[in-house]
C-alpha positions as CSV (number, residue, x, y, z in Angstrom):
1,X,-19.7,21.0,53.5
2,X,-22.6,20.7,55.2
3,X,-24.9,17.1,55.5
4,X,-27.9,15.9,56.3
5,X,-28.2,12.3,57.5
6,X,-32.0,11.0,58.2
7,X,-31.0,7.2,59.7
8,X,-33.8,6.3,62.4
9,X,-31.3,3.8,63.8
10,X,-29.6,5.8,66.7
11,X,-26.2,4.0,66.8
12,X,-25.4,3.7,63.1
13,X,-26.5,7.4,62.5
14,X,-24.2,8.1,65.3
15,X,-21.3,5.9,64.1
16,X,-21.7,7.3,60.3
17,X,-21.7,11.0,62.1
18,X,-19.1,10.7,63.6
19,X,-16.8,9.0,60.9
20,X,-17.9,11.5,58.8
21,X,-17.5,14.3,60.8
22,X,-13.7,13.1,61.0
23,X,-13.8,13.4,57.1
24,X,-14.5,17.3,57.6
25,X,-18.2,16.9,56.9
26,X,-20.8,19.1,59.2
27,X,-23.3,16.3,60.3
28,X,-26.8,17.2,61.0
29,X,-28.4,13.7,62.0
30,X,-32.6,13.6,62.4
31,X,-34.0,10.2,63.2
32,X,-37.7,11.3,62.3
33,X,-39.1,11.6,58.8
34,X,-41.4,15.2,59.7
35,X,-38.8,16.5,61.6
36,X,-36.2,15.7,58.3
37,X,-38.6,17.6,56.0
38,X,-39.3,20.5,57.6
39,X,-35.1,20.8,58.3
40,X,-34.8,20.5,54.3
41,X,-37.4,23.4,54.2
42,X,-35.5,25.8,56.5
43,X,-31.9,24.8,56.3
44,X,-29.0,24.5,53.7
45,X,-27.7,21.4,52.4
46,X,-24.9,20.1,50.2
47,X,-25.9,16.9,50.6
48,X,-29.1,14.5,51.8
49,X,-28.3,11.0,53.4
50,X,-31.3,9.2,53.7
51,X,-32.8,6.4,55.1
52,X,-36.2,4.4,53.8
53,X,-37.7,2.9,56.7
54,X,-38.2,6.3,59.3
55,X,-41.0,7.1,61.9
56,X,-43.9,9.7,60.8
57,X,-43.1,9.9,57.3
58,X,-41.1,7.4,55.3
59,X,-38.2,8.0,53.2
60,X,-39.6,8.0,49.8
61,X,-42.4,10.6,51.1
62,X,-39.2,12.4,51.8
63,X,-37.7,12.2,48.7
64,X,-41.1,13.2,46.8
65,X,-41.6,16.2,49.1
66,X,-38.3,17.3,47.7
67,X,-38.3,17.3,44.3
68,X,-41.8,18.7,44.5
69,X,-40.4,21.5,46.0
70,X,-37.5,21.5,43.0
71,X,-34.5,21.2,45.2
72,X,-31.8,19.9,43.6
73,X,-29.4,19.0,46.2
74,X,-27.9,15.2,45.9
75,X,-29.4,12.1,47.3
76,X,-27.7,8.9,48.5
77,X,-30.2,6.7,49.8
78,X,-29.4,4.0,52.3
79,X,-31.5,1.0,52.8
80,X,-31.8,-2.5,53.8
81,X,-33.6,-3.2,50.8
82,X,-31.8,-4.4,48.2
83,X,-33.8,-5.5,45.4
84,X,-33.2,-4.2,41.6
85,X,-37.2,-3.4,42.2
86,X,-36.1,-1.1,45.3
87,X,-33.6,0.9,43.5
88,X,-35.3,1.6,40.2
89,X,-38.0,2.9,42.5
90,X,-36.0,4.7,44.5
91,X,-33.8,6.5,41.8
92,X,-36.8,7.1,39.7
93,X,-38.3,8.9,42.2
94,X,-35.1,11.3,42.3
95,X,-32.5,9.8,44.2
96,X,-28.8,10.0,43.3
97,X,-27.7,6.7,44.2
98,X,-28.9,3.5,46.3
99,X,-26.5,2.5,48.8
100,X,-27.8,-1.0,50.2
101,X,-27.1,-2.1,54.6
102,X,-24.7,-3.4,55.4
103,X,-21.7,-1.1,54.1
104,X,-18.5,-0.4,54.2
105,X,-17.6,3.2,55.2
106,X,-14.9,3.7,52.0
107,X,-17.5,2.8,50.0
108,X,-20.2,5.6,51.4
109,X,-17.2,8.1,51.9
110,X,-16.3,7.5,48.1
111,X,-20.1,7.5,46.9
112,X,-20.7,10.8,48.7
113,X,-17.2,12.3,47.0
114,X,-19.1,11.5,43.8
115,X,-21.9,12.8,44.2
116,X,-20.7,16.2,45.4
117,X,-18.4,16.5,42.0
118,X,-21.1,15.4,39.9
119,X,-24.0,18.4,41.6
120,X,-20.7,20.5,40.9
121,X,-20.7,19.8,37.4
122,X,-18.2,21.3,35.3
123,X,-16.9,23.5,37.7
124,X,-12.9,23.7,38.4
125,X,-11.7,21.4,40.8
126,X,-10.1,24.3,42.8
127,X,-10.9,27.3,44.4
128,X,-8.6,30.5,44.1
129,X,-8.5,33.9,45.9
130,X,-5.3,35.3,45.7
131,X,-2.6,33.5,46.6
132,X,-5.1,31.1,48.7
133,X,-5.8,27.8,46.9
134,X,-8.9,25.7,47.9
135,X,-9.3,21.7,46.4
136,X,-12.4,20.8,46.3
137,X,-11.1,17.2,45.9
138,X,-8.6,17.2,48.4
139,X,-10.5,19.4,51.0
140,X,-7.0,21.2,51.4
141,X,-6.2,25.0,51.3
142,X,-2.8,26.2,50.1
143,X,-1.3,29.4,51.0
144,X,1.3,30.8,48.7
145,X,1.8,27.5,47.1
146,X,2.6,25.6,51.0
147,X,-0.6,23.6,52.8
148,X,-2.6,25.7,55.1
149,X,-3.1,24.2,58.6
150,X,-6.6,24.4,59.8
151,X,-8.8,22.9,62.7
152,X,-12.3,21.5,61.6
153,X,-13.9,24.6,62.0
154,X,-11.5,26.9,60.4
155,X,-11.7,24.8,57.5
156,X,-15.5,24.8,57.3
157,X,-15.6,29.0,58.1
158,X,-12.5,29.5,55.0
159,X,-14.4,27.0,52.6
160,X,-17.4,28.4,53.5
161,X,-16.3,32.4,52.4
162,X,-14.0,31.0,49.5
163,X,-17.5,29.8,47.9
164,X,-18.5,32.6,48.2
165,X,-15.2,35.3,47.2
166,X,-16.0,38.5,46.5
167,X,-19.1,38.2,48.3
168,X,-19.9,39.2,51.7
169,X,-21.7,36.0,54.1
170,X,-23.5,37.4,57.3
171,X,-22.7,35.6,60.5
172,X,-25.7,33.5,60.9
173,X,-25.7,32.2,57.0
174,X,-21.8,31.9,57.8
175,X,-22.9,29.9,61.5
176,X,-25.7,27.6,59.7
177,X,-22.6,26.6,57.2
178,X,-20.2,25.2,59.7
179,X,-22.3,24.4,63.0
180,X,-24.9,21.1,62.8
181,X,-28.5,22.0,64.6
182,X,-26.7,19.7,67.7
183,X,-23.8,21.7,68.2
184,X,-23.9,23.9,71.4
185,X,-22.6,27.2,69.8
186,X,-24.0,30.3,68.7
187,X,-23.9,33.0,65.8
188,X,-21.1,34.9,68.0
189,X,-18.4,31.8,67.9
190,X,-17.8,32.9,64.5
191,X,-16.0,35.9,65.2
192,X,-13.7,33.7,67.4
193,X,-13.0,31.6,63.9
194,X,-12.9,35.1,61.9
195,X,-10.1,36.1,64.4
196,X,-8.0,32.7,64.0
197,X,-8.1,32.5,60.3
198,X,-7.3,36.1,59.9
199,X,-3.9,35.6,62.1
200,X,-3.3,32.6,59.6
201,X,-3.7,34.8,56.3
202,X,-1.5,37.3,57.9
203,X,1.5,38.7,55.4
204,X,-0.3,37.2,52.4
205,X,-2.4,39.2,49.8
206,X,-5.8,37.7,50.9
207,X,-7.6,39.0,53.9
208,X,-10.9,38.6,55.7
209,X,-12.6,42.0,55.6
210,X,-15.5,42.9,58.0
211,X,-18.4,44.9,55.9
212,X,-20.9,46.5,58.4
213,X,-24.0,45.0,58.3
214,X,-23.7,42.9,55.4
215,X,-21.2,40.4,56.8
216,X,-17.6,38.6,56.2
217,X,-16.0,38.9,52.8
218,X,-13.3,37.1,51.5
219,X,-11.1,39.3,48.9
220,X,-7.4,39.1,47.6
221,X,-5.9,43.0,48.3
222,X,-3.6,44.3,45.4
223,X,-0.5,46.1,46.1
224,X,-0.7,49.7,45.9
């Protein structure tokens, strides 16, 4: 689940990424209004985190910019303003909720939970390939009914295909999934993830299958 946080303030953005990148988030954090709209052009986003007061181009230009452009993807604004004024401005101009400094990190964590199920809408609270089990809620995999251990990026790489089942992912839409624009990796670490998860799904009817020059695709095998 991939973020983007926009907080010009260096050592909260860093604080909030790094709590939330302990939650199993992928943190992208940009201190600079232009530099945070030209990221929403170009990259994907489950989420936007976004502060008002930012250099170059404010928060609510953001914002505008966004919905202009008819993106859809949640927005929880933070801001030291607090005035009812403030967030019927802000939510009528298309944000998600209004999230007012200081705050307490349950609280974010919680709103952001939230807003992820309601952009999901009706969907099913789980994902299922086989006898691999995914909750969205719970940010846990199951693997034949027994909790599937995973590092941070394994996680984000197996989420990332489930999605997506039946469908093949190419490595650098797979890379921009789990790897922020700050992380020193490339497109070729995914393999390494690839070759982890595939040792962990060994023996069970679900498999990570390699389709030349399409991608990775995640598909439940039947017996014979």
């Amino acid at each position: 689940m991939r973020i983007l946080l926009v907080e010009d303030q260096a050592d909260l953005a860093h604080w909030l990424a790094r709590a939330l990148t302990a939650s199993g988030y992928v943190i992208d954090v940009i201190h600079d209004g232009i530099a945070a709209d030209n990221a929403l052009k170009s990259e994907p986003y489950e989420l936007l985190i976004l502060d008002i007061n930012l250099p170059r181009l404010s928060g609510e230009a953001i914002l505008q910019r966004l919905r202009a452009r008819h993106q859809t993807l949640p927005v929880l604004v933070l801001t030291a303003r607090g005035e009812l004024s403030d967030k019927v401005k802000g939510l009528e101009m298309g944000a998600d909720d209004y999230l007012v400094k200081p705050f307490e990190l349950d609280e974010l964590e919680a709103r952001i939970k939230a807003l992820l199920r309601r952009h999901q809408g009706h969907e099913q609270p789980w994902l299922q390939c086989g006898a691999l089990r995914y909750s969205k809620q719970e940010q846990l995999f199951e693997l034949d009914g027994k909790l599937l251990t995973l590092t941070r990026r394994e996680h984000s790489v197996l989420e990332a295909l489930i999605r997506r089942k039946g469908q093949p992912m190419n490595r650098e839409r797979l890379f921009s999934q789990v790897f922020g624009l700050d992380d020193n990796a490339n497109p070729e670490a995914i393999e390494v993830y690839i070759h982890r998860l595939r040792k962990k799904l060994d023996g069970s009817n679900v498999a990570i299958t390699t389709l030349r020059g399409l991608g990775y695709l995640l598909e439940q095998h039947h017996a014979p």
